[in-house]
C-alpha positions as CSV (number, residue, x, y, z in Angstrom):
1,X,27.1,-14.8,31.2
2,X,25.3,-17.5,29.1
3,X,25.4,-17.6,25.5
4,X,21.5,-16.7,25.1
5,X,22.9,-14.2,27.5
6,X,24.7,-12.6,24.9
7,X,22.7,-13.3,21.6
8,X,21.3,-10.0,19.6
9,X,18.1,-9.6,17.6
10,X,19.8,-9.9,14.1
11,X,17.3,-11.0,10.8
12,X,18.8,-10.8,7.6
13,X,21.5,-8.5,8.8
14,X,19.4,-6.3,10.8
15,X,19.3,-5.3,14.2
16,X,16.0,-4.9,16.2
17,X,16.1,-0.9,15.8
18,X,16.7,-1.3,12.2
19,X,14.1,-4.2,11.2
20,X,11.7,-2.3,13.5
21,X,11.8,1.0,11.4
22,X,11.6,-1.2,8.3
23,X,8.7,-2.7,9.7
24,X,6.6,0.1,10.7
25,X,6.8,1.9,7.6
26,X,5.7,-1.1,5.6
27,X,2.9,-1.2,8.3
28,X,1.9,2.2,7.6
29,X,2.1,1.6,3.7
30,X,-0.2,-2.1,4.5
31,X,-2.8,0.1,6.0
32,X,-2.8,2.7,3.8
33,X,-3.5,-0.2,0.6
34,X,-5.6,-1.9,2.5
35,X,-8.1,1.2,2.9
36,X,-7.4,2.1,-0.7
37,X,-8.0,-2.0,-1.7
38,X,-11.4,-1.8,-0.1
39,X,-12.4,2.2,-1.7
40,X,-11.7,0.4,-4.8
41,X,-14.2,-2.9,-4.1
42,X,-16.5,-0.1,-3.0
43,X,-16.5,1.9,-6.1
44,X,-16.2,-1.7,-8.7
45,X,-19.6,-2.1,-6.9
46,X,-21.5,0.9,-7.0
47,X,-20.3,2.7,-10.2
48,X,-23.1,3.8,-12.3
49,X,-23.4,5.6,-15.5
50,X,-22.1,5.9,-18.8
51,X,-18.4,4.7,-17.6
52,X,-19.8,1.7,-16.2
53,X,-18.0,-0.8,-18.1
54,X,-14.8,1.0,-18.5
55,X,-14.5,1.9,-14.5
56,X,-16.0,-1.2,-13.3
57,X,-13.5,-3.0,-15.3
58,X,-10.7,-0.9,-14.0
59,X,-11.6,-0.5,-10.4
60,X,-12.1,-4.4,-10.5
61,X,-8.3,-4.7,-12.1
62,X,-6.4,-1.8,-9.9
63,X,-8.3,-4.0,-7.0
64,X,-6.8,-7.4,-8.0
65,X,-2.9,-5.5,-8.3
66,X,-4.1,-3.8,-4.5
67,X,-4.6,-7.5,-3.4
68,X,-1.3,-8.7,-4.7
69,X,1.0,-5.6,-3.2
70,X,-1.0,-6.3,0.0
71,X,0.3,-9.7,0.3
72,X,3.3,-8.8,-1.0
73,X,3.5,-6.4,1.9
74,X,2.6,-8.2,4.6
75,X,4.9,-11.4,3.5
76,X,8.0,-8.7,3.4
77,X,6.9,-7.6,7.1
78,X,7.3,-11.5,7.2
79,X,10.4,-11.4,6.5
80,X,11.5,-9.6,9.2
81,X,9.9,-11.8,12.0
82,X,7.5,-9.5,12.8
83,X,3.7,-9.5,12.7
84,X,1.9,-6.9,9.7
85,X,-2.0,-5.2,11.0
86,X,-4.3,-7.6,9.8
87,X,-7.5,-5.8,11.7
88,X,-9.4,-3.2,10.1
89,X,-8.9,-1.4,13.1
90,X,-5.4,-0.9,12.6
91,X,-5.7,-0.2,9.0
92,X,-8.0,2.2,9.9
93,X,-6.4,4.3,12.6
94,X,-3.1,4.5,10.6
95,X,-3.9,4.9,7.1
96,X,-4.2,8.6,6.1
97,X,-6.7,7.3,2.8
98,X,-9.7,7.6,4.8
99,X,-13.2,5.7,3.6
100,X,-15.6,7.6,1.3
101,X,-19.2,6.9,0.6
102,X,-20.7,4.7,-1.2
103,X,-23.2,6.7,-4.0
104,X,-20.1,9.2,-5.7
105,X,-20.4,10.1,-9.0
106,X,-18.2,8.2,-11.5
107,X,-15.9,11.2,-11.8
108,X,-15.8,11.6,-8.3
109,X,-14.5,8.1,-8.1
110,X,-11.8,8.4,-10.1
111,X,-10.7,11.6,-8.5
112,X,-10.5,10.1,-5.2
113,X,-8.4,7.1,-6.8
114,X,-6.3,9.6,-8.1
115,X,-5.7,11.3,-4.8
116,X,-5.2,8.0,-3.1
117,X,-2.4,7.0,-5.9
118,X,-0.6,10.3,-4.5
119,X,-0.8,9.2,-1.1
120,X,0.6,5.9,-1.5
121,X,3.2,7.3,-3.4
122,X,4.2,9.5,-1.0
123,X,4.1,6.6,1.4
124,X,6.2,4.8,-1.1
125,X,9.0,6.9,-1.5
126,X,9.0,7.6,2.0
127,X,9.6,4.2,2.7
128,X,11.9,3.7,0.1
129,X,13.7,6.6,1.2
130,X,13.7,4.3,4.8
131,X,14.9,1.3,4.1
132,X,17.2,2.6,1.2
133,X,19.2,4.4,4.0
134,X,18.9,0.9,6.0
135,X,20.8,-1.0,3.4
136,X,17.3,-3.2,2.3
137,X,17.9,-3.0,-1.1
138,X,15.0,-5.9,-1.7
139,X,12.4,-3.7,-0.2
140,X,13.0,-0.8,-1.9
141,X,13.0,-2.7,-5.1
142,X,9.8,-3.7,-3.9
143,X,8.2,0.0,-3.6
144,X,9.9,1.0,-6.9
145,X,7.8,-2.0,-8.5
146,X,4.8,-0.8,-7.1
147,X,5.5,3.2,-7.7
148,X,6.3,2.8,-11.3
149,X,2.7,0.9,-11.6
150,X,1.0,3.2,-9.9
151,X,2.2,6.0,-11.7
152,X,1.0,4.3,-15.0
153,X,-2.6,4.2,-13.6
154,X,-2.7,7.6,-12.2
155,X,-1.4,8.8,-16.5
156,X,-4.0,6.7,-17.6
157,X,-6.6,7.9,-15.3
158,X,-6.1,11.1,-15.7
159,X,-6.1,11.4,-19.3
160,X,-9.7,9.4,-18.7
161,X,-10.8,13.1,-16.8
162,X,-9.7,15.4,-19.5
C-alpha cells in the first residue's frame, strides 16, 4: 500500500466525520443569517411611520453585525476545507427563518426580528452544543460571541414593544 494509500482526512485535528458535522451545522446557522440578513435589508427599506428613524437606524445596524457573522461563518466553514452555501437556494431550503413581506407594520417588524433572534439562538446553542462535544473550542467561542449580542438586541428590542 502507498503512502496516499494510507493518508486520512485530518484538518485541524479533525477527522472527516467530525469536521463534516461541524460543517453542516455552521451551514445550517449561514442559511438561517443569511435569510434573517436579507428580512433585515427588507425591513431598513420599507419601514414607515413614527419609528422611522429609530428602526431604520437599527435594522440598518443589526444588518451590518448580520453581514459580519455571515462572513465570519462562512470563513470558519473555511477553515475546515469545505465549501459554505453561497446560493440563495440553499439558504432558502435550509433556513427555518422563512421570508416575510414587504408592507408590515413597524411593530410587526420588530416582532418578526424578535422571533428570528430566537431562532438563531436556538441554532446557536445547538451548534455550540456540536462542536463543544467535538473539542472546537474556537467555534464555539465563536457562537458565544454572537449569542451574547444577540441576546442584547432582542433586551433592547423588546423593551422598544412595551
Amino acid at each position: 500500500m502507498g503512502v496516499s494509500e494510507k493518508r486520512v482526512f485530518k484538518k485541524l485535528g479533525y477527522n472527516k466525520d467530525e469536521s463534516e458535522k461541524i460543517v453542516s451545522s455552521l451551514n445550517k446557522l449561514l442559511a438561517n443569517y443569511h435569510v434573517h440578513y436579507q428580512k433585515l435589508r427588507n425591513f431598513h427599506w420599507n419601514v414607515t411611520g413614527g419609528d422611522f428613524f429609530e428602526l431604520h437606524n437599527q435594522f440598518e445596524e443589526l444588518y451590518n453585525e448580520a453581514f459580519a457573522n455571515i462572513d465570519l461563518i462562512a470563513e470558519r466553514i473555511r477553515v475546515f476545507g469545505m465549501k459554505p452555501y453561497s446560493l440563495m437556494k440553499d439558504y432558502l431550503t435550509h433556513a427555518d427563518i422563512k421570508e416575510v413581506s414587504t408592507d408590515l407594520k413597524s411593530r410587526e417588524m420588530v416582532e418578526e426580528v424578535l422571533r428570528d433572534f430566537q431562532v438563531l439562538v436556538d441554532n446557536m446553542n445547538e451548534c455550540a452544543e456540536k462542536v463543544s462535544d467535538l473539542g472546537d473550542t474556537a467555534t464555539e467561542d465563536m457562537l458565544i460571541s454572537f449569542i451574547k449580542s444577540l441576546e442584547m438586541h432582542h433586551w433592547m428590542l423588546t423593551s422598544f414593544l412595551k
